[in-house]
N, C-alpha and C positions, 0 to 999 in steps of 0.2 A: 358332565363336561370334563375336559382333563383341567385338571388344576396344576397341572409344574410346569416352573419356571426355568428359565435358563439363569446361566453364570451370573449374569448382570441384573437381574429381578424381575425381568419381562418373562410376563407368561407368555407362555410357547403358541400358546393360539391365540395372542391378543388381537391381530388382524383381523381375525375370524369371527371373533367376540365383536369389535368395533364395527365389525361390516355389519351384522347380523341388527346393530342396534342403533346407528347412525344412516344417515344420507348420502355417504361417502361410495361414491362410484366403487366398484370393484377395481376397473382400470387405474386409478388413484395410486403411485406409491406412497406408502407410510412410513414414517421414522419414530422410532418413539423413543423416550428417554427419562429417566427415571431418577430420581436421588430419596433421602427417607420420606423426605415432605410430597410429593407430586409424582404423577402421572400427564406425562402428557401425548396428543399426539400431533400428526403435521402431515399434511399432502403434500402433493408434490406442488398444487398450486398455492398453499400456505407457503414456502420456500420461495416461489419465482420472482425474481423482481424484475424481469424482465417486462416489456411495454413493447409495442407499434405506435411511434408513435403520428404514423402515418392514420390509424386509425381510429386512436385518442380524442376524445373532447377535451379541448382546452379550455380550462377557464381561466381568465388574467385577471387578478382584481386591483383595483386602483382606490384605495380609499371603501368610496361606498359605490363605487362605478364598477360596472362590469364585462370584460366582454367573452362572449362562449363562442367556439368555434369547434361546432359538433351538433351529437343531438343528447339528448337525454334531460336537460336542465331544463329548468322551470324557476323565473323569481317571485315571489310572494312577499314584499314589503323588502325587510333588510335578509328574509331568512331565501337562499339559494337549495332548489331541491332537484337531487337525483332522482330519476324518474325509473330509468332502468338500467340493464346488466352493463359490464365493459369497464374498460381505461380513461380515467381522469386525470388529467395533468392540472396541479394546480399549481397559482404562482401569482406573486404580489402580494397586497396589504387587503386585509377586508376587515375595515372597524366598524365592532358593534353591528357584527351580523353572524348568523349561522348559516353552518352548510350542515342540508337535512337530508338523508338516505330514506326516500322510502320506494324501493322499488318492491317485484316481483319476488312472492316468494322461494322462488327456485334462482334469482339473481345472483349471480357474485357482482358485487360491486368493486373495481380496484382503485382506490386514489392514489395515485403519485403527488408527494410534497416535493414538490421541486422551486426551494427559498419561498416558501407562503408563512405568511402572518395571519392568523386568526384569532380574532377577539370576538367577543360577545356578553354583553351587559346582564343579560338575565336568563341565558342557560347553557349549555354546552356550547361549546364551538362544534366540534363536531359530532353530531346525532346521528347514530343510524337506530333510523325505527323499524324498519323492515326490510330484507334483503335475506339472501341465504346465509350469505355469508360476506364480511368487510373487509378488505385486506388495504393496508395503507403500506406503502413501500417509500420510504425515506431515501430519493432519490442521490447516489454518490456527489459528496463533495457538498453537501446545500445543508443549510443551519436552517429548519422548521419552528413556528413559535404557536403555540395557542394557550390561550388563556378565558377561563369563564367569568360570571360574574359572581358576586358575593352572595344573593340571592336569586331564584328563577321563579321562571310563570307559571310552571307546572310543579309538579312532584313526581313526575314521572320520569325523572333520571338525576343522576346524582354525582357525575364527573364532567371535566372539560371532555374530555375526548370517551362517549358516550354509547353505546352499542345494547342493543336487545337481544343479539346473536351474536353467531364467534366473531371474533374480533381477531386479527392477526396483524402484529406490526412489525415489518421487516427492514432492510437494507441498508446500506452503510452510511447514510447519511444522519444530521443530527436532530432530534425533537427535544426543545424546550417547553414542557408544560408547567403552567401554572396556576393551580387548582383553587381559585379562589371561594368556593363553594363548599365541597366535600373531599371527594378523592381526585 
């Protein structure tokens, strides 16, 4: 395979390499960017923070009340689970509950934090266990908050904000976490 690099340290076929060994559509643009410590890369839907939100599931939380105006949700006790692929707009207070990602493997799931509060007493606030990929876009102008608890039910994840797969957090808006657990 060719091994050189250009000016800036990116190998010259790293596209080609990353297509070759990833999931990453060919159509996909890539951006890569590099400093001594990392490698990274980004699609062009890694970047978007664009939404419809004509076609968005809303969810509105109120406490421990809920309301969804959409499809894909499902409640299970305190914990709220995505089901499948799309745009989530979240927004309000949800104490002492989690929102659980487990869709379809080929899924991208996108949350929009649009002024949401998340807490949760004994594991992530935010989980995704299954999805292709999670992309959370920190909606302009709105201050986001989540927080875990000191101990969890499982051992099968180890942050407030929780991922099995790529995880991508974007846009100009602000997230406060509070990692009372681990990371």
């Amino acid at each position: 395979s060719d091994n050189s690099v250009s000016a800036d340290g990116i190998p010259e076929n790293a596209e080609a390499l990353i297509l070759e060994n990833s999931s990453v559509e060919a159509t996909e643009t890539m951006e890569f960017t590099i400093d001594e410590h990392m490698c990274s890369r980004f699609t062009s839907y890694d970047l978007d923070t664009s939404y419809d939100e004509t076609t968005a599931t809303l969810l509105t939380f109120s406490q421990q009340d809920l309301s969804v105006a959409g499809e894909g949700v499902t409640v299970d006790g305190n914990r709220v689970c995505i089901t499948g692929a799309g745009p989530y707009i979240l927004e309000g207070t949800l104490s002492d509950g989690q929102l659980y990602i487990n869709a379809g493997d080929n899924d991208k799931v996108h949350l929009i934090l649009r002024g949401v509060s998340l807490s949760c007493s004994d594991g992530p606030a935010i989980y995704s266990a299954n999805a292709d990929k999670t992309i959370i876009t920190l909606a302009e102008n709105t201050e986001n908050y989540c927080s875990d608890g000191a101990t969890y039910y499982s051992d099968d994840a180890n942050g407030c904000i929780f991922s099995k797969q790529d995880l991508t957090i974007n846009g100009t808006g602000s997230l406060y976490v509070t990692g009372n657990f681990g990371n």
